[in-house]
N, C-alpha and C positions, 0 to 999 in steps of 0.2 A: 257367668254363673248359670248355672240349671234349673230349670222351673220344678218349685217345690212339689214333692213325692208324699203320695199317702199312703205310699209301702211303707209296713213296721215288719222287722224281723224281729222273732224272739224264740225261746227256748219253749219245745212244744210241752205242753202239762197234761197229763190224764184228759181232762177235760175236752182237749184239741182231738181225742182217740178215735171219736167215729166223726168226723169232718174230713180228718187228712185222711182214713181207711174209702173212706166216701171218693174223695180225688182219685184214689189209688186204685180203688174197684173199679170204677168208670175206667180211666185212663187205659188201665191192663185191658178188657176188654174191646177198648175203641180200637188200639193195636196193636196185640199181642195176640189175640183169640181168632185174630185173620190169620194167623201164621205159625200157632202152634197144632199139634195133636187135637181132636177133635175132643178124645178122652180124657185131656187136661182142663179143658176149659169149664165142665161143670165144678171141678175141684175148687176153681177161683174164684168164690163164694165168697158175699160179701163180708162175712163171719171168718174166714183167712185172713183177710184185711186187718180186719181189726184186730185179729190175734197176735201179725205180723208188725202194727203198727205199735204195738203195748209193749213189743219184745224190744223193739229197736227206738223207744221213744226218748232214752237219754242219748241219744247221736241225730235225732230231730228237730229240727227247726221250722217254725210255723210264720206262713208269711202271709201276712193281713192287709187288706185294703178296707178300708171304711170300716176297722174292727170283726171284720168275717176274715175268716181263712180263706185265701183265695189258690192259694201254693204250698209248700211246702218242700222238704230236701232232708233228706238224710244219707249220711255220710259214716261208713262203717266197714271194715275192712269184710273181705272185700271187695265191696261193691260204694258205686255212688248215683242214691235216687236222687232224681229231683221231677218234680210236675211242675210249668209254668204258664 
């Protein structure tokens, strides 16, 4: 048997909106703004994020360690995010 896990998966809520837009804005940045158009990367405003995150939040799932969001993954045709 595997030594118990304090990851909870669950369905993301409104509430979870700027936590995962927050993972998502950092992440795109960390690697994606090394390797896009220069002219895209102010566009990816943390305020996209959460536009992006609100539009697609029934196909999200929020994944928590010690009750914070530490991850999450969303899954929606067709594309499949996830930050881990």
């Amino acid at each position: 048997m595997g030594a118990k896990s304090d990851l909870q998966v669950r369905k993301a809520t409104v509430g979870d909106v700027a936590a995962i837009a927050h993972i998502w804005h950092m992440g795109w940045h960390q690697e994606h703004a090394k390797v896009v158009s220069a002219d895209l990367v102010p566009q990816r405003a943390a305020r996209e994020f959460e536009k992006r995150t609100s539009a697609h939040l029934d196909h999200t799932q929020a994944k928590l360690m010690t009750n914070e969001i530490a991850s999450f993954s969303c899954l929606y045709k067709p594309k499949y995010t996830s930050f881990v």
